[in-house]
C-alpha positions as a Markdown table, in Angstrom:
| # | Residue | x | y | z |
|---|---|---|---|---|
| 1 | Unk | -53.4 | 234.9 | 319.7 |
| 2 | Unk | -50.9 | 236.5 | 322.4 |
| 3 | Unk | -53.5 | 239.1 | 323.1 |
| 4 | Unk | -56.4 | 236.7 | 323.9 |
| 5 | Unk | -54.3 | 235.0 | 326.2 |
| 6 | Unk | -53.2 | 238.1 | 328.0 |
| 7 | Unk | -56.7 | 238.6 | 328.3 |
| 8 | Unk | -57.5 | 235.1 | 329.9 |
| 9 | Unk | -54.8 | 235.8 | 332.5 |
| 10 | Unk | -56.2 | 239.2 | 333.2 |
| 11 | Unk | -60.0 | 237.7 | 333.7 |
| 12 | Unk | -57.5 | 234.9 | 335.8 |
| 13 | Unk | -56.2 | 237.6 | 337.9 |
| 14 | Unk | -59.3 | 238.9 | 338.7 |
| 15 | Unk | -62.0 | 237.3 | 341.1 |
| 16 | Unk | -65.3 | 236.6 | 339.6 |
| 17 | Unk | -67.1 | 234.7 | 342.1 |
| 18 | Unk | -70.9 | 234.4 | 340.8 |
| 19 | Unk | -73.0 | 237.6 | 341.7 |
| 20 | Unk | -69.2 | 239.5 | 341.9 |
| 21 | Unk | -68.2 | 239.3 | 338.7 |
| 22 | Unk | -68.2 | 243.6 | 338.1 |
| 23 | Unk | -64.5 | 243.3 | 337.4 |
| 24 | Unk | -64.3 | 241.2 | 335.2 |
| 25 | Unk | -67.3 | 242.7 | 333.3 |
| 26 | Unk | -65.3 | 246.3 | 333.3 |
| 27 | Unk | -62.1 | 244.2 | 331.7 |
| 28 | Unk | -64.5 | 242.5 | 328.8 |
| 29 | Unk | -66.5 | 245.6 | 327.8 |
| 30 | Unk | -63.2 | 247.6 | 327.9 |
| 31 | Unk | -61.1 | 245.1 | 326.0 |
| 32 | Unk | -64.4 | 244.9 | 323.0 |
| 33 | Unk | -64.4 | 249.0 | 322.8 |
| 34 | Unk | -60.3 | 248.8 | 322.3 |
| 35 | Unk | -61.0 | 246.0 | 319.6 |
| 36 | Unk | -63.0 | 249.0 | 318.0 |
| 37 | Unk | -66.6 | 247.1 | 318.6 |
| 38 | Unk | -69.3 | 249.7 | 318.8 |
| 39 | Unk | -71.9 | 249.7 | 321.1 |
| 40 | Unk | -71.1 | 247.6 | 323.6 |
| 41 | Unk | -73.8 | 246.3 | 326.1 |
| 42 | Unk | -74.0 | 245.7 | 329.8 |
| 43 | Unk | -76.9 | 245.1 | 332.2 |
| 44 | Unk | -75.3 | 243.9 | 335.8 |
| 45 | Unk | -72.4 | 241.9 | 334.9 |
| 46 | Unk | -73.8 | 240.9 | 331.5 |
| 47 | Unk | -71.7 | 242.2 | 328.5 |
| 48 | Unk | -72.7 | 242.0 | 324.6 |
| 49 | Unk | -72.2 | 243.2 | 321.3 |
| 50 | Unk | -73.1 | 242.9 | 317.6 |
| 51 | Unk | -71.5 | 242.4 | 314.8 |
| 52 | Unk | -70.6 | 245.7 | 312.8 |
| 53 | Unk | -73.5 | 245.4 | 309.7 |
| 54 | Unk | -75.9 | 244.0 | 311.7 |
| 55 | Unk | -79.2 | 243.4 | 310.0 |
| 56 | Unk | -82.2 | 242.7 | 311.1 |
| 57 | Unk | -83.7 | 240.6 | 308.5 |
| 58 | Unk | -81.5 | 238.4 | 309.1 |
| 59 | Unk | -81.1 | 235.0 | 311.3 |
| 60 | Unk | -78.8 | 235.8 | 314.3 |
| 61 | Unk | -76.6 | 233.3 | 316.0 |
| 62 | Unk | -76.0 | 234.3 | 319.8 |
| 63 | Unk | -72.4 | 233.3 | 320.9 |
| 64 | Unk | -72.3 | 232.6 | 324.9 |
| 65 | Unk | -69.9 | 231.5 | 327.5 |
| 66 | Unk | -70.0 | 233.0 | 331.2 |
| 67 | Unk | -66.6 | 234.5 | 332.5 |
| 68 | Unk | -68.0 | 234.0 | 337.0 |
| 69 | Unk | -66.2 | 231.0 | 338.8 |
| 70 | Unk | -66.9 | 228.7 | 341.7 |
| 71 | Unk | -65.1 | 229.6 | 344.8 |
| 72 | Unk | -61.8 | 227.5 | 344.7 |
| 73 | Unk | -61.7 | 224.7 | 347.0 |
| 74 | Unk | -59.3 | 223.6 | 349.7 |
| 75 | Unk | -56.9 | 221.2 | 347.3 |
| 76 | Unk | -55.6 | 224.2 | 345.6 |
| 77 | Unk | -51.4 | 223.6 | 345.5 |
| 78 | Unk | -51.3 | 226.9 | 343.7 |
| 79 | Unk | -52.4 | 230.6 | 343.9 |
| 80 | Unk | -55.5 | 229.9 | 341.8 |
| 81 | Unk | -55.6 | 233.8 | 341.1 |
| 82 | Unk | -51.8 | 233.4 | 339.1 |
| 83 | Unk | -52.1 | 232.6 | 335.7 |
| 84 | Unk | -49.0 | 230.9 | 335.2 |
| 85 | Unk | -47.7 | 229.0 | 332.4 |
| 86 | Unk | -46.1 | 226.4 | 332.6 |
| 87 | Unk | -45.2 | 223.5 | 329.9 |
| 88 | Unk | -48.2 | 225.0 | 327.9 |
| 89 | Unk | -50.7 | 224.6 | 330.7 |
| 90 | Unk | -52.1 | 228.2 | 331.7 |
| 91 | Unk | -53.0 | 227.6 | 335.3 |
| 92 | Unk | -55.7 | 229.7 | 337.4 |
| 93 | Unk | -59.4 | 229.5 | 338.6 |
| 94 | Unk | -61.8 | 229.7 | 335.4 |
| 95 | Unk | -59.1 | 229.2 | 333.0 |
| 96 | Unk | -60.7 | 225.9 | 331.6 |
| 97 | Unk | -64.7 | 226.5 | 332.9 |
| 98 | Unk | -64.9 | 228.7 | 331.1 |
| 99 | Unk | -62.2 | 231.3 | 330.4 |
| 100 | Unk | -60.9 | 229.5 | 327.6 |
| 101 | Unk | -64.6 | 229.5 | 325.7 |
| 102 | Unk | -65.0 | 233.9 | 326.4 |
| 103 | Unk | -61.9 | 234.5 | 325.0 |
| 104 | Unk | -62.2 | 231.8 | 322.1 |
| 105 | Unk | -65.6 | 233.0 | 321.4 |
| 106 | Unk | -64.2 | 236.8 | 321.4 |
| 107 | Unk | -61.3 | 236.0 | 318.9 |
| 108 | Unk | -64.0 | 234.2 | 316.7 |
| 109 | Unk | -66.8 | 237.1 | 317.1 |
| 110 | Unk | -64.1 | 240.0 | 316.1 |
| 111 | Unk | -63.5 | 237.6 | 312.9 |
| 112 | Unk | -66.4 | 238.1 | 311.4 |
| 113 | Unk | -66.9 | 241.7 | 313.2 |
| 114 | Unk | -66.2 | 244.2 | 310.1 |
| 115 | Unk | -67.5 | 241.7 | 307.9 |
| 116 | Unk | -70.8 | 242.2 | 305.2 |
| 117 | Unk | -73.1 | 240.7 | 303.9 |
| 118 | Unk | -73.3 | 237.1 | 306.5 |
| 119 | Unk | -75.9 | 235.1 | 306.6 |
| 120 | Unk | -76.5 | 235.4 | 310.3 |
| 121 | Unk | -75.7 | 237.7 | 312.3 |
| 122 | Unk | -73.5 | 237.6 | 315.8 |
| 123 | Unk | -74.7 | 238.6 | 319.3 |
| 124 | Unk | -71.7 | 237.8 | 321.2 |
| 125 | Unk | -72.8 | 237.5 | 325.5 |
| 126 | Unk | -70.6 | 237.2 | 328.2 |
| 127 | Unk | -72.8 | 236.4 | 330.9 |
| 128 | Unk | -72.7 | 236.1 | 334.8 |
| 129 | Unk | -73.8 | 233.8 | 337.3 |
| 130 | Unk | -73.8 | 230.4 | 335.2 |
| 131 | Unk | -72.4 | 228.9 | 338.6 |
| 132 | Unk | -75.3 | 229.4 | 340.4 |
| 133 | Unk | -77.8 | 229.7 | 337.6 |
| 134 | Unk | -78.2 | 233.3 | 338.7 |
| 135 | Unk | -81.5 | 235.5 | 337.8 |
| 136 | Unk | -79.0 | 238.5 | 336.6 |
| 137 | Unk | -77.1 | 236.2 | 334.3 |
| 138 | Unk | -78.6 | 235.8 | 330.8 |
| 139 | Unk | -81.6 | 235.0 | 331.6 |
| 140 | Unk | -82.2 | 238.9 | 332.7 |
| 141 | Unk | -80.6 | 239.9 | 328.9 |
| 142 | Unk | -82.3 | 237.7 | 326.8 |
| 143 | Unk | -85.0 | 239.8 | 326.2 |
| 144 | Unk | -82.7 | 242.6 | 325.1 |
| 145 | Unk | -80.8 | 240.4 | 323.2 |
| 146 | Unk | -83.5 | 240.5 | 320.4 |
| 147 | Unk | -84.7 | 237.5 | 318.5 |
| 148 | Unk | -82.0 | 234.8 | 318.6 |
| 149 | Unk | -82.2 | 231.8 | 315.9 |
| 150 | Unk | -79.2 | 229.5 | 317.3 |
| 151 | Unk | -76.7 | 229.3 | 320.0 |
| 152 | Unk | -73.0 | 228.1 | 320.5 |
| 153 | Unk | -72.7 | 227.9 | 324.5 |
| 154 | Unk | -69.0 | 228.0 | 325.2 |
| 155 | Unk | -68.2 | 225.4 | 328.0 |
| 156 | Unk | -65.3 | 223.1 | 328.3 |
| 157 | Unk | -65.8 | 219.7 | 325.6 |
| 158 | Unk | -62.4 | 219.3 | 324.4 |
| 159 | Unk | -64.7 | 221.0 | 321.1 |
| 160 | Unk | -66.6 | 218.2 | 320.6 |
| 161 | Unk | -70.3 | 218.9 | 320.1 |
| 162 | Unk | -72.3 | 218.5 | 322.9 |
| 163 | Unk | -75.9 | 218.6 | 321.1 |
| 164 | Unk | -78.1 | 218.3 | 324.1 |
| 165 | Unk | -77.8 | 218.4 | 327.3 |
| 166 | Unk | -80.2 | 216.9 | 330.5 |
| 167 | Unk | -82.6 | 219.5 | 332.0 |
| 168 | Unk | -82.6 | 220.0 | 336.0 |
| 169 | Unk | -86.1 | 220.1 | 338.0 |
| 170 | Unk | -86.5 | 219.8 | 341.8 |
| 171 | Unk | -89.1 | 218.5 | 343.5 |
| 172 | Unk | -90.4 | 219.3 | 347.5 |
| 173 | Unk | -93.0 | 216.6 | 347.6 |
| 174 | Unk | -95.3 | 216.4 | 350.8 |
| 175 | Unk | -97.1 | 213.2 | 352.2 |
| 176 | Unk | -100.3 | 213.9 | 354.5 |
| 177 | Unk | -101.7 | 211.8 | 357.5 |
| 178 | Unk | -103.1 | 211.8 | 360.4 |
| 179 | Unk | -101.2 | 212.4 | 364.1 |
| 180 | Unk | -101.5 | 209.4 | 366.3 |
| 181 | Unk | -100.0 | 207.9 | 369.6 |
| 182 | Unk | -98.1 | 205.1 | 368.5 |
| 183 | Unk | -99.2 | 203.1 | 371.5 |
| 184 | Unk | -102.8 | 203.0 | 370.0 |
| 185 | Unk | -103.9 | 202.0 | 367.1 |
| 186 | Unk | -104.7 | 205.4 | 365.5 |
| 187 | Unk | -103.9 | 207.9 | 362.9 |
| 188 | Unk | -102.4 | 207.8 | 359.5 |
| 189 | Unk | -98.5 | 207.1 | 359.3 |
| 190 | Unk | -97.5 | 210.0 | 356.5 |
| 191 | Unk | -94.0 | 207.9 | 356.5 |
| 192 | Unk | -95.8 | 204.9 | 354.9 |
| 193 | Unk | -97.7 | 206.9 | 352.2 |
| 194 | Unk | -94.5 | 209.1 | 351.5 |
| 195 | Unk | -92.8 | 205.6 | 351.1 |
| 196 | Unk | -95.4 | 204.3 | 348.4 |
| 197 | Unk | -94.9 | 207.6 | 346.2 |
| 198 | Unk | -90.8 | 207.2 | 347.0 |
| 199 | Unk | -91.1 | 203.0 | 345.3 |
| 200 | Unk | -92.8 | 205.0 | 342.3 |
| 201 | Unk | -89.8 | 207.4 | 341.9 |
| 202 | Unk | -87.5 | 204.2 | 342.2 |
| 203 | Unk | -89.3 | 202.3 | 339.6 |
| 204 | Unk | -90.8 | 204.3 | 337.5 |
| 205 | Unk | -90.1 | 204.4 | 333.8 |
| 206 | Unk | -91.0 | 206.6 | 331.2 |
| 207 | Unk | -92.7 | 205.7 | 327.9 |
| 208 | Unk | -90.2 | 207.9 | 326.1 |
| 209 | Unk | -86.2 | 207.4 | 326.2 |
| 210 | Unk | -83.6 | 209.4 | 324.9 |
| 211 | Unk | -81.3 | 207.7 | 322.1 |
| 212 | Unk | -78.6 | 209.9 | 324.2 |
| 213 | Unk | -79.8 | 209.4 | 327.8 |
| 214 | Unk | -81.7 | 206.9 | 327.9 |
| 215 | Unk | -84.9 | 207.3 | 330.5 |
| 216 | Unk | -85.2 | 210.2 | 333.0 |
| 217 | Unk | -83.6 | 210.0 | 335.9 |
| 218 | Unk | -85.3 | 210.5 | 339.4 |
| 219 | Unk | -83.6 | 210.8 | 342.7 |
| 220 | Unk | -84.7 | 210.8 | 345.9 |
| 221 | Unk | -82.3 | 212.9 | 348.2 |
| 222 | Unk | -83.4 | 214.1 | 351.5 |
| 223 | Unk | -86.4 | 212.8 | 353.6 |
| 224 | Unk | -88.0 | 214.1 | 356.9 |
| 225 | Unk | -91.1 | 213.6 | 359.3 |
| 226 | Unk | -91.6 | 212.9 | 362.8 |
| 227 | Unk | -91.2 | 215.2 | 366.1 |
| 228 | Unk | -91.3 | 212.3 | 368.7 |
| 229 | Unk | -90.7 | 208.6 | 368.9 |
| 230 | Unk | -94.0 | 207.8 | 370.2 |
| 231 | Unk | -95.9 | 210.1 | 367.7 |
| 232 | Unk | -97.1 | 208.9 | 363.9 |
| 233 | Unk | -96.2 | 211.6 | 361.8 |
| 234 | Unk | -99.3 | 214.0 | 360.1 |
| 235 | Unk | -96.7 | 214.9 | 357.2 |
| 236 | Unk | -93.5 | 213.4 | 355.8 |
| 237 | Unk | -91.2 | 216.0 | 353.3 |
| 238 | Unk | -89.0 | 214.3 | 350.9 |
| 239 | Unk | -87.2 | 216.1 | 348.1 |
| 240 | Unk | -86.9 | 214.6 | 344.7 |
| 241 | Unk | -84.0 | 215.2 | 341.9 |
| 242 | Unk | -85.1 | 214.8 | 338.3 |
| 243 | Unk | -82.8 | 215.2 | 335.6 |
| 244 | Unk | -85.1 | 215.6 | 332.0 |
| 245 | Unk | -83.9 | 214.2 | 328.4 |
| 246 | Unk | -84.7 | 215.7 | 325.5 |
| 247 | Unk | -87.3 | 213.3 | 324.6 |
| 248 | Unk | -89.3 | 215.4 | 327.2 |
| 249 | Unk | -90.4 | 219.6 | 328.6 |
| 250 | Unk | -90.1 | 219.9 | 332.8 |
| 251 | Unk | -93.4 | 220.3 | 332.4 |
| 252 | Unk | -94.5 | 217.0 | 330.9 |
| 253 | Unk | -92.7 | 215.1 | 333.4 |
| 254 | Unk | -94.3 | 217.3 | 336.5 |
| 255 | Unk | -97.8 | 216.6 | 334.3 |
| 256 | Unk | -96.9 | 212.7 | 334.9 |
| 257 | Unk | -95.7 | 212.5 | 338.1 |
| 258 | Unk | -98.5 | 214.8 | 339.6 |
| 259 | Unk | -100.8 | 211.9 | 338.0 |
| 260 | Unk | -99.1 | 208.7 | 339.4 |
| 261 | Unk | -98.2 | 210.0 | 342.8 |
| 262 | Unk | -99.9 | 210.9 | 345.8 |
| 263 | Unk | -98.2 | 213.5 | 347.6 |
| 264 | Unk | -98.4 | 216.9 | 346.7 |
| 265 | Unk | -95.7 | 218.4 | 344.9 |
| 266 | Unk | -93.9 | 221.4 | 344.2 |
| 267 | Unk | -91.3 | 222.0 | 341.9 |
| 268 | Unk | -88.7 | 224.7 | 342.9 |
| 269 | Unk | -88.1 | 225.6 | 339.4 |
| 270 | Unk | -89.0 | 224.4 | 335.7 |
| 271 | Unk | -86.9 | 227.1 | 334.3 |
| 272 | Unk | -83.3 | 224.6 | 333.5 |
| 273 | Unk | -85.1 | 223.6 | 330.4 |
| 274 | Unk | -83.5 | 220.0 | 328.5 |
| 275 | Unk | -82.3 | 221.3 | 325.2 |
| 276 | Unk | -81.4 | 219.7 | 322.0 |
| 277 | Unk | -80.2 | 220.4 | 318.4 |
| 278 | Unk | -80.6 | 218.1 | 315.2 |
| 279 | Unk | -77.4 | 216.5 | 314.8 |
| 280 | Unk | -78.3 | 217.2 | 310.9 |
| 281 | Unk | -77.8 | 221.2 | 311.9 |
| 282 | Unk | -75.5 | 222.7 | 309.1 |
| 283 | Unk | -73.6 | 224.2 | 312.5 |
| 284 | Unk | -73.2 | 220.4 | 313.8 |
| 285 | Unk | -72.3 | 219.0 | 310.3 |
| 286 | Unk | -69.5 | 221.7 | 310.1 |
| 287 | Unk | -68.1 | 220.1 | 313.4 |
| 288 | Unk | -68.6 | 217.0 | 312.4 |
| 289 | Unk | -66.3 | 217.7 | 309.1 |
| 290 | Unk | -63.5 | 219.0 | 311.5 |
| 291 | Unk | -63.2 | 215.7 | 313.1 |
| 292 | Unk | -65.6 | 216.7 | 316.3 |
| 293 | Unk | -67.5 | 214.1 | 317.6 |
| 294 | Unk | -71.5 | 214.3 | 319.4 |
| 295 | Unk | -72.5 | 213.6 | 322.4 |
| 296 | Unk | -75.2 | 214.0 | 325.1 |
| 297 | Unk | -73.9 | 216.1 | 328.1 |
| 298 | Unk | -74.8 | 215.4 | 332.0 |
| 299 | Unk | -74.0 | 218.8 | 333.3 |
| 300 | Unk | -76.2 | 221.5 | 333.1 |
| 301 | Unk | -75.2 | 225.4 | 331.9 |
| 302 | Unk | -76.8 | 228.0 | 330.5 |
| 303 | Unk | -77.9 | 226.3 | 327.5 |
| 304 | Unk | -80.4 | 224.6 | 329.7 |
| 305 | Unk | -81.9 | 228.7 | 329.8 |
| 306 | Unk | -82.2 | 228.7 | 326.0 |
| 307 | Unk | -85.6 | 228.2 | 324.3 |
| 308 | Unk | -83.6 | 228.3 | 320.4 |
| 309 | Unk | -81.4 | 225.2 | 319.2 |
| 310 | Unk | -78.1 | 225.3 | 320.8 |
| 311 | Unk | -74.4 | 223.3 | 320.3 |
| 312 | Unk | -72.3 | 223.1 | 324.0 |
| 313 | Unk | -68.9 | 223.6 | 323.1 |
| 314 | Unk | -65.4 | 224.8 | 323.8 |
| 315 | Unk | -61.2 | 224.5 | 324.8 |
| 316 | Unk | -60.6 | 222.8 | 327.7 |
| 317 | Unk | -61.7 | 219.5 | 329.5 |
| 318 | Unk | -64.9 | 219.3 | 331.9 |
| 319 | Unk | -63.3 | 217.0 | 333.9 |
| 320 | Unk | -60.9 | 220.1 | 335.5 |
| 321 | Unk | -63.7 | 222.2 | 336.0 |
| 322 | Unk | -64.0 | 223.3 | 339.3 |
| 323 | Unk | -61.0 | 221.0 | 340.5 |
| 324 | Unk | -57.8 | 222.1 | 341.9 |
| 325 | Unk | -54.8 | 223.5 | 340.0 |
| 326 | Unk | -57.6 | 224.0 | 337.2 |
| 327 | Unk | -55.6 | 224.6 | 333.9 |
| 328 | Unk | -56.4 | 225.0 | 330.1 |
| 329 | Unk | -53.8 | 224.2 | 327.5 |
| 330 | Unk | -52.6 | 227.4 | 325.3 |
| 331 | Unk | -52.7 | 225.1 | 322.0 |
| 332 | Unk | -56.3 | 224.2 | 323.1 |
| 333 | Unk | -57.3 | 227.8 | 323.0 |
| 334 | Unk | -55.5 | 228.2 | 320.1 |
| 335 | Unk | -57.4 | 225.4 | 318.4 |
| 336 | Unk | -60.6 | 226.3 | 319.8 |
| 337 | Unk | -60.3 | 229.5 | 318.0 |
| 338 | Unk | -59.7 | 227.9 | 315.4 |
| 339 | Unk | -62.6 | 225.5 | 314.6 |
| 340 | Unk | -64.9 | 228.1 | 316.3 |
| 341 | Unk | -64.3 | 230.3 | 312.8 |
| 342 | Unk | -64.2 | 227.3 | 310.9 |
| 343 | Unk | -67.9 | 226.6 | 311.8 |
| 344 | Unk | -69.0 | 230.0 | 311.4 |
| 345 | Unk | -67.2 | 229.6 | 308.0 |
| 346 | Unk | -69.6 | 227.3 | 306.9 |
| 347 | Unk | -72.9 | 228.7 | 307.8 |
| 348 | Unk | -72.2 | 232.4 | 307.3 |
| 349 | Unk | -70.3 | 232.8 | 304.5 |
């Protein structure tokens, strides 16, 4: 246990802004090669490793958490890069999103390392640029990575099992009309046809809700036309946040809204996918036996890159992520590590 907590306060220690994280990816791979794990991995700032008696006729489970940070902000009372403890709480920047999960993953992943005969294999990845959903974080490994059968995305859920988790798309969406003198009654105001298409994203509803979401969620968030006040406006820009249940691909819901509105539109990305796993999943039962409870998460991670059925879960609270004085609990790392075996108990063994 002392060892994996020395390691947290080392990865504390070090900065690990997203897309500068080459530090902290020396420290990982360095610290896996002294644990005696062969063949260690790295691609930018990406580390990974296999279990010992890998096989590849068998299922693999790929164990993830990212070890970049958000930039602290300006209500930090302490250093943020001093992992003190203090009445139990280890204190520093990404020591609860998501420091706690990559060295609680790591302890559970040099568990099962030496051992034979499992019935899934382990791909343990310690990825970069989850902050900023980065193209050189997993998503630039996962076709190295080989083919992956289940994921456990280490994030902060006080362990509980977070068994899906609300996809991200965002839309530029562009009403055209005509330029006119407002004086005269001429042209084609791109305001009022950009409003119609806005009252759709209001009201909308979709056919399909999610038993954890409920419906999709669309926002409208920034809006712009117009050069002069005496000039209708040819175009009108508004931008559209959608976030996607699992009853539903990014795709389907660009499919429907292309179909009910107007305006053209373009997404920025359909890449941070919804995800979902059975809540009947062997993996989610074993939670469920240790007391864990499900749940649909509103934040997005790197699960939302995934394309395999994936559990979000880890030490720590999300509720200090990317706050000030961030902190994790040692006896939450310690339990973490704990019914992180415990699950891989059940389904390996």
């Amino acid at each position: 246990m002392d060892k994996y907590i020395k390691l947290l306060q080392r990865l504390i220690a070090t900065p690990s802004y997203s897309r500068e994280e080459n530090l902290t990816a020396d420290i990982l791979a360095s610290f896996l090669t002294g644990e005696g794990v062969r063949n260690v991995q790295r691609e930018h700032n990406n580390v990974w490793a296999y279990n010992r008696h890998f096989d590849p006729a068998r299922p693999t489970i790929l164990l993830n958490s990212h070890h970049d940070t958000v930039k602290p902000n300006s209500a930090w009372t302490r250093d943020p890069f001093s992992p003190d403890i203090v009445d139990g709480k280890l204190y520093g920047l990404g020591s609860n999103d998501a420091g706690a999960s990559v060295v609680s993953l790591i302890a559970a992943f040099l568990h099962f390392y030496e051992a034979e005969r499992l019935k899934y294999n382990l791909c343990l990845a310690l990825t970069a640029e989850e902050e900023v959903s980065g193209q050189n974080g997993i998503e630039s490994i996962l076709p190295r990575l080989g083919e992956l059968n289940l994921a456990i995305v280490g994030e902060p859920t006080e362990m509980h099992l977070a068994i899906a988790e609300r996809g991200l798309m965002v839309l530029d969406c562009v009403a055209h009309g005509k330029a006119g003198h407002a004086a005269r009654d001429e042209g084609e105001n791109a305001i009022y046809k950009a409003m119609k298409d806005i009252e759709w994203f209001r009201t909308y509803r979709f056919p399909q809700e999610s038993e954890l979401f409920g419906n999709v969620r669309m926002s409208v968030t920034i809006i712009s036309a117009g050069t002069q006040h005496n000039v209708l406006p040819a175009e009108c820009r508004f931008t559209v946040d959608i976030r996607v249940t699992d009853r539903y691909t990014n795709e389907e819901v660009l499919e429907i809204v292309r179909k009910h509105v107007e305006s053209d539109v373009f997404p920025r990305s359909t890449r941070l996918k919804p995800s979902y796993i059975d809540p009947s999943h062997p993996i989610v039962a074993a939670g469920m036996a240790l007391g864990r409870e499900t749940y649909g998460s509103p934040t997005t991670s790197d699960q939302a890159l995934l394309s395999i059925p994936s559990l979000k879960m880890g030490p720590g609270d999300s509720a200090r992520s990317h706050s000030a004085d961030e902190f994790v609990r040692v006896d939450e790392i310690e339990k973490g590590i704990g019914q992180y075996i415990a699950m891989l108990e059940a389904v390996c063994r």
